[in-house]
N, C-alpha and C positions, 0 to 999 in steps of 0.2 A: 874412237867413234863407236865402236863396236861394245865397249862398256858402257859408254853413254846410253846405248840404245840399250842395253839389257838392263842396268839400272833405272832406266825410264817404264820396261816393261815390268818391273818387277814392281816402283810404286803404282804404275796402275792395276797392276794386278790386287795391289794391298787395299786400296783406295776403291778397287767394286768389293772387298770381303766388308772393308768398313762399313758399305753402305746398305749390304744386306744382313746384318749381323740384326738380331733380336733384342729390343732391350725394354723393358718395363718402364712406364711413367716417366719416363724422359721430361725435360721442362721444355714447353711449347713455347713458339713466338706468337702463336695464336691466340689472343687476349679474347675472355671472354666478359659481353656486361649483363649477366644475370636479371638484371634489372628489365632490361631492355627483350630479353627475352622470354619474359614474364609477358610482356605487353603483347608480343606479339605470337603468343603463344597458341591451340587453337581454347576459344573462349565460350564452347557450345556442349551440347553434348553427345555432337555428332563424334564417331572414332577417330583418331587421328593421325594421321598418316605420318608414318614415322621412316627414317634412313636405316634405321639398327636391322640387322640380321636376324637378331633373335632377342624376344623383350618378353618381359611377363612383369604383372601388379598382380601382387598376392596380399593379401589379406592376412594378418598376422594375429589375429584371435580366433579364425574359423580356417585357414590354410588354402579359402577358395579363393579360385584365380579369377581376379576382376579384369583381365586384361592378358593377352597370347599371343604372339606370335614368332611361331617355329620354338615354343619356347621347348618344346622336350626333344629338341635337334639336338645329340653332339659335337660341342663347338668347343675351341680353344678359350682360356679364360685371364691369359696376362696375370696380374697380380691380382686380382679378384681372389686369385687361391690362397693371400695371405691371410685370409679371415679362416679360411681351415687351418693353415699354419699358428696364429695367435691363440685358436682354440687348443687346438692339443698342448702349446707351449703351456696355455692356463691351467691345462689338466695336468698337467704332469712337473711342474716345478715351483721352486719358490722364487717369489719377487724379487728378494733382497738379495737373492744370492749373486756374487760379483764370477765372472766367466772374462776370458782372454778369448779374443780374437783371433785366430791362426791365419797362418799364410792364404790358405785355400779360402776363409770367406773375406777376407782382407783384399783378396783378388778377385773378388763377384764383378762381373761389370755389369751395366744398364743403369738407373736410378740406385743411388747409394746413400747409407748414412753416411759415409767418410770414414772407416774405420780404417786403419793401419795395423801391420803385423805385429801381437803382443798390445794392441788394448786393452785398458780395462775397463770393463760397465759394467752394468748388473741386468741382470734378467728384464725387471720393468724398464729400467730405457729402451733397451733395444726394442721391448715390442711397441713403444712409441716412434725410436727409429725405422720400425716396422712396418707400421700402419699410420703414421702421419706421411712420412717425406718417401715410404715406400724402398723402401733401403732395401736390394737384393743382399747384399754384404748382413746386413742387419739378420736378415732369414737364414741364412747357410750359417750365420754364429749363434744363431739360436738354436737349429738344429743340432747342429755338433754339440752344442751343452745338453741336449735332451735324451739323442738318441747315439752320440757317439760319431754317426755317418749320415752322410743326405740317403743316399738310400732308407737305412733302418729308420731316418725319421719319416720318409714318404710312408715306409709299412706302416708306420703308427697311423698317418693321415688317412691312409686309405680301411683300416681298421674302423677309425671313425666313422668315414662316411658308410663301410659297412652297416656299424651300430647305428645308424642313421636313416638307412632305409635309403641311402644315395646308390641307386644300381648302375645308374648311366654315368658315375663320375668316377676318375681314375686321376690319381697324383701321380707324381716324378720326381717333384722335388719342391720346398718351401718358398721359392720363390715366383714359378711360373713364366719363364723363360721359354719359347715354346718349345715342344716336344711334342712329339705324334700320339703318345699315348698317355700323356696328361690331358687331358679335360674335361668338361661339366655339361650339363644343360640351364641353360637362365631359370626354370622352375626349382632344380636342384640346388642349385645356388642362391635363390631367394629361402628355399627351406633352410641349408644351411644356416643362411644368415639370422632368418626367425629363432634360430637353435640357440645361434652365438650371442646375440641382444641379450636374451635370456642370463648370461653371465657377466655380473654388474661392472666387474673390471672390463672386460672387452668392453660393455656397454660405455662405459667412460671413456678409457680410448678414442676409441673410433667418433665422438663426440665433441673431441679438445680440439680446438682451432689451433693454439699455439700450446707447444710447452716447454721448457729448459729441463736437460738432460747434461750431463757430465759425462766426460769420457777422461779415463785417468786424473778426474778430479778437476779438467776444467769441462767451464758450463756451453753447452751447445745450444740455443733456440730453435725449433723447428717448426715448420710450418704447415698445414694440414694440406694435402691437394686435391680436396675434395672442395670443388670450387661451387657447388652449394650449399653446403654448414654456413651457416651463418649469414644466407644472403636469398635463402628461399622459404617459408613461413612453415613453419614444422620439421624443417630437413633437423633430423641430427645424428648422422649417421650416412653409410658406412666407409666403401672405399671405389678408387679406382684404379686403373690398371690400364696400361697400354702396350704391344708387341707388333710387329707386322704381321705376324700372323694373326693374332687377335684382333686387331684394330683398337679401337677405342672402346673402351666398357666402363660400366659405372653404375655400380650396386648403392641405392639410398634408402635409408628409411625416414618415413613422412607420419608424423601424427597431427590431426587436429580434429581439436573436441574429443570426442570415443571413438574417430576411423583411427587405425595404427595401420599401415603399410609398408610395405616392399619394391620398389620397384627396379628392376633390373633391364640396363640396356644391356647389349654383344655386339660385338662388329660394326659398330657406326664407323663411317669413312671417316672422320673430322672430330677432333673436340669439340668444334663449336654445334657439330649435328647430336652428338650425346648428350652435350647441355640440352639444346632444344626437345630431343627428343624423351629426356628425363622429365622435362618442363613440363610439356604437351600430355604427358599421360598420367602425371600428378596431379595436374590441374584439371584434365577429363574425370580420374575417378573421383576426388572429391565434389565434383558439380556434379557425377552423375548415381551415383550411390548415396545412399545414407543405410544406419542399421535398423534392423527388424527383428524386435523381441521374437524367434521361432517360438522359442519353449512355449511362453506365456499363451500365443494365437492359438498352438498345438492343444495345448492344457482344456484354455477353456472351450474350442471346442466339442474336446471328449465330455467334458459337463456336460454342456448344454446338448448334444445329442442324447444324452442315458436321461437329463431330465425331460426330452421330447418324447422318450421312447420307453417309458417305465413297464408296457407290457408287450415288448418286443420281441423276446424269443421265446421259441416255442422247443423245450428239452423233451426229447421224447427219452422216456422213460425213466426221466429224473423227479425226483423228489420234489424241486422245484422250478419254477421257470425264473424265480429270482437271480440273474447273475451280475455281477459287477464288471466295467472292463476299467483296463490302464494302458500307458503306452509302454513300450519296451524299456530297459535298461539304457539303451544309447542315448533313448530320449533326454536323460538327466543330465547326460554330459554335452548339451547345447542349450546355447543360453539367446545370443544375439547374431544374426547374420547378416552381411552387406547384400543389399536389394538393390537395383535398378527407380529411384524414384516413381519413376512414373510407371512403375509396374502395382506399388504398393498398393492401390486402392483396388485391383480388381484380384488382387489374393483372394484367393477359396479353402476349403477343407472340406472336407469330401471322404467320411469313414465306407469302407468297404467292408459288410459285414453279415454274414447267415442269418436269420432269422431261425434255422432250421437246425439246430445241433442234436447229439448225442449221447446221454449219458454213460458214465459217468465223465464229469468235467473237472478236471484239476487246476487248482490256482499257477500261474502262465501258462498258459497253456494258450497256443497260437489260435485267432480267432480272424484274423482279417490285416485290412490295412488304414491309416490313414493319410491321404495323400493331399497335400500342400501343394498348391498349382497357381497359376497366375496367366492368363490369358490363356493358350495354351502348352508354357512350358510347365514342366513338374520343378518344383523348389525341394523339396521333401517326402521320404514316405517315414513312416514308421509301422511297427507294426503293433496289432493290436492284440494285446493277451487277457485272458480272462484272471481279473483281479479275485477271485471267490471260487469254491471249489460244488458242485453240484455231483454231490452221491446217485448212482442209480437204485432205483425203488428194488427192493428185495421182496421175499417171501413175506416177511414180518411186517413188514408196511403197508401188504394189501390185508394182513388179515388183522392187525391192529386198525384199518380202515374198517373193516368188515364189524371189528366190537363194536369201535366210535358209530356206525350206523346199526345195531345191534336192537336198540328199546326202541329205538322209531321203525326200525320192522316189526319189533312184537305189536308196537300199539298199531301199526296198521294194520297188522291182522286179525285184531281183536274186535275192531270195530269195526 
């Protein structure tokens, strides 16, 4: 009896580690109809009230955030971290190249591609085993071929997000299992991903719905779990992730017409809350944004104020009062920005500038500002520098003035 009872005690012991144990992308019995959740998505462009912990739409031509909340919290990130893992693997190897499986990622548990001890694959399946079907197994065999160890491949990750300008993010390991000192913030994580698009393989990946991969030569099918690729109007891209500590997450990218976006949910309770809430604020920022030529509004403003203003400054003690202006350097590296619809028509420009300067004036040389506004928020400044350079008058100038008026003082003296 007394084994009975301590065999009994030891699978329920087994049976609560079971059940708090971590695992990434797990397959849900929770059916999702996309469809349906389209419909009843919010359809205004009132903000929308979302389940997720921590969410941000980021704009992927200009880096601004059309959409926050909590997003620059550090939060845990489930397999969302395989898009750093994909990336480094892209930097640092070749596709073709075939790699064996070891005991250690052969034994990953959570979401797997199915590898076993002594597979062979080559580099580009597993990062489709990677980012399609989310394979922990897939990440710890792609690490070992990179970096030798999960460790030294987290160094390399966390290297990147270094070179990245990612302060708030911290790796652990390729796969995102959770750990207390792996994680991200949803802002961090949308830039990351802006980073990775950028590279056409990754781009393609994380795009495939289905694809056929080999393992020792025979062919596997896999299938994406990103349950809106192909069933939400611009989705094409990127991934999702799931752990108890993280909850439910789901990094997309959305383009249609010229908007390109990001949108990042964290911590939703439910898959079926991170569909909707992926839903709801892809479908807010495109009904409630459109782009706005900056440059060009910026441009011809400065025109049109130097041709309202031809005899506007007044140089003391310069040569001339003729000066030219332009906008800064930064200015050339902005082209189009997402606006707020219903903001666009009451945009202003509004230069901030002396009348009164200095001589001598050197070409850029700081003269003011121009500021970009729209009811009363500010969109823009830039600043305003002097395109021409204005000499201050010397010795020679007033007595070269002194000739030039020379016979017209003789003749008025004579007569």
């Amino acid at each position: 009896m007394k084994k009975f009872l301590y065999k009994l005690f030891i699978l329920f012991i087994f049976m609560i580690q079971i059940s708090t144990l971590s695992f990434c992308d797990d397959i849900e019995d929770e059916s999702i109809d996309v469809n349906a959740e389209i419909d009843t998505s919010a359809q205004s462009n009132e903000i929308p009230d979302v389940n997720s912990r921590s969410c941000v739409v980021l704009d992927r031509n200009s880096n601004t955030i059309l959409y926050g909340k909590n997003e620059k919290n550090k939060v845990k990130m489930a397999s969302t971290t395989k898009i750093m893992t994909a990336l480094v693997v892209l930097e640092n190897s070749s596709l073709d190249t075939t790699v064996e499986a070891s005991k250690k990622a052969a034994g990953t548990g959570g979401s797997r591609l199915g590898l076993k001890t002594g597979d062979k694959i080559t580099i580009r399946d597993l990062l489709y085993g990677l980012m399609l079907c989310s394979g922990n197994d897939a990440a710890v065999c792609l690490a070992e071929s990179i970096a030798g160890t999960v460790p030294e491949f987290s160094n390399l990750m966390n290297q990147k997000a270094q070179e990245l300008g990612l302060t708030n993010s911290h790796f652990e390991s390729p796969h995102g299992l959770d750990s207390d000192g792996h994680y991200t913030t949803a802002y961090e994580l949308a830039l990351l991903s802006n980073f990775a698009l950028k590279n056409p393989t990754f781009f393609n990946i994380v795009g495939t719905k289905n694809y056929t991969i080999t393992i020792n030569g025979y062919p596997k099918t896999l299938s994406n779990t990103n349950e809106l690729l192909g069933n939400l109007n611009g989705v094409y891209g990127i991934k999702t992730g799931f752990t108890n500590g993280a909850n439910r997450c789901l990094v997309t990218a959305c383009k249609r017409g010229d908007m390109d976006i990001i949108c990042v949910v964290l911590g939703a309770d439910t898959k079926n809350f991170r569909t909707k809430d992926s839903i709801k604020l892809i479908e807010y920022t495109f009904k409630t944004y459109e782009y706005f030529n900056l440059k060009d509004f910026a441009s011809n403003a400065i025109i049109d104020w130097q041709n309202q203003h031809k005899n506007y400054f007044s140089i003391h003690k310069g040569i001339s009062n003729k000066l030219e202006i332009k906008l800064n350097s930064d200015f050339d590296k902005i082209s189009t920005i997402p606006i707020k619809k219903e903001l666009i028509p009451s945009i202003r420009a509004n230069p901030s500038i002396s009348p009164y300067l200095q001589a001598p004036i050197h070409k850029d040389d700081w003269l003011g500002k121009l500021i970009i506004s729209s009811q009363d928020s500010i969109i823009a400044e830039f600043d305003i520098l002097s395109n021409s350079s204005i000499r201050k008058t010397s010795i020679f100038d007033y007595m070269l003035g002194f000739f030039k008026d020379y016979p017209y003082q003789l003749e008025s003296s004579v007569f």
